[in-house]
Every structure is written in C-alpha cells, then in structure tokens.
C-alpha positions as a Python dict, from the first residue, in 0.01 Angstrom:
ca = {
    (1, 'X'): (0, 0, 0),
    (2, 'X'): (-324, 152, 23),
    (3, 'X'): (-196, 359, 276),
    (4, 'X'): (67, 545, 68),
    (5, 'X'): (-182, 624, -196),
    (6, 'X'): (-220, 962, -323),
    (7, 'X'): (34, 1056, -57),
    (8, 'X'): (303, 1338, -119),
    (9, 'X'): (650, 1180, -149),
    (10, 'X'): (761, 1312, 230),
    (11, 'X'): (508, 1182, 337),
    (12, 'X'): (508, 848, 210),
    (13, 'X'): (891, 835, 281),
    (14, 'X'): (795, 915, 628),
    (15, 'X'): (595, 672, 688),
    (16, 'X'): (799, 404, 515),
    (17, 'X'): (1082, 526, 780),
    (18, 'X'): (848, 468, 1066),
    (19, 'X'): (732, 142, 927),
    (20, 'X'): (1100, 23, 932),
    (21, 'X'): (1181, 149, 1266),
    (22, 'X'): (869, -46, 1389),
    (23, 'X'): (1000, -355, 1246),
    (24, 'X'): (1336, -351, 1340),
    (25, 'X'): (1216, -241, 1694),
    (26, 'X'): (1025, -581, 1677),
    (27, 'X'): (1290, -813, 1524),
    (28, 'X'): (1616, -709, 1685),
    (29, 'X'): (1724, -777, 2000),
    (30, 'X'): (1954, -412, 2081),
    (31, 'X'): (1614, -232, 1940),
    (32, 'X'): (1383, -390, 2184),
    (33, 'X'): (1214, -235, 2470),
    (34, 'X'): (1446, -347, 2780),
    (35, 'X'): (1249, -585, 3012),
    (36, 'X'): (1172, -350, 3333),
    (37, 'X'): (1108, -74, 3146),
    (38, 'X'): (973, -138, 2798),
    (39, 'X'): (1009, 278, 2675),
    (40, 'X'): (1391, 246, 2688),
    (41, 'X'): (1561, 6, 2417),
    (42, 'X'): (1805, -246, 2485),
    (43, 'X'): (2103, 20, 2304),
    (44, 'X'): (1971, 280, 2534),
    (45, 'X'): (1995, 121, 2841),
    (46, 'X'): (2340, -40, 2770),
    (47, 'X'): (2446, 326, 2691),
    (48, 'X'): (2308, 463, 3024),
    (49, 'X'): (2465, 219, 3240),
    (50, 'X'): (2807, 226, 3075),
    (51, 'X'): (2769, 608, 3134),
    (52, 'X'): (2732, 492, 3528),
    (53, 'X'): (3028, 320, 3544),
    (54, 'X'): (3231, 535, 3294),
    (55, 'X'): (3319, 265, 3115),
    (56, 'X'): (3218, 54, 2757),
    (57, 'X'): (2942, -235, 2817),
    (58, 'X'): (2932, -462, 2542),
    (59, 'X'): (2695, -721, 2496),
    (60, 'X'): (2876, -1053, 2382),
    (61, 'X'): (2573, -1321, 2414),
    (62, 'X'): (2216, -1344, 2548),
    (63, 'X'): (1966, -1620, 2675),
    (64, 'X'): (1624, -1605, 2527),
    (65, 'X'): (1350, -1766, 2758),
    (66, 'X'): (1008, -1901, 2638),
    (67, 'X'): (719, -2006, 2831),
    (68, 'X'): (474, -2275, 2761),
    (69, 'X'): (449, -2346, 2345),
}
C-alpha cells in the first residue's frame, strides 16, 4: 500500500494490473513458465505446438511432482 501512495490513478491501476498478472503467473498452472524454457507460459507453448501440428491441444489433466518435504 505504501507503494501506491501519492500515485496518479494510471499509475496505480498499472501497477495493480502487473501485481495480478504476477500472481496469477505464480498460482496457475496454464500461466506458468513451461519447464524447459521458463520465458514461455504453459498457454503459450500449448498454442505453439498445436500450431505445429495444425491441430487443437487441450490439456485434460496433469501430474504435479515434489521433491523431498
């Protein structure tokens, strides 16, 4: 909050807007970076290789892994 002090209402709105990207980037899956190459979302990458094939990818489940605890 002290952040958005005495800050212009664009401005604050853009950086409440970034703020929610970063979260969401953070908390859902589709958003994340993709695993080999963390600058390209999970959406992105699904996108590009459907492109490939000229055809629709969907994804219908995933596996999350964890190491140690």
């Amino acid at each position: 909050r002290k952040q958005l002090e005495g800050k212009p209402e664009n401005i604050m709105d853009n950086i409440l807007k970034g703020k929610i990207n970063k979260f969401y980037s953070q908390i859902c899956f589709v958003e994340q970076g993709f695993v080999k190459e963390d600058k390209v979302s999970i959406t992105d990458f699904v996108a590009e290789k459907a492109k490939e094939i000229g055809d629709t990818i969907s994804i219908k489940r995933y596996v999350r892994y964890q190491l140690g605890t």
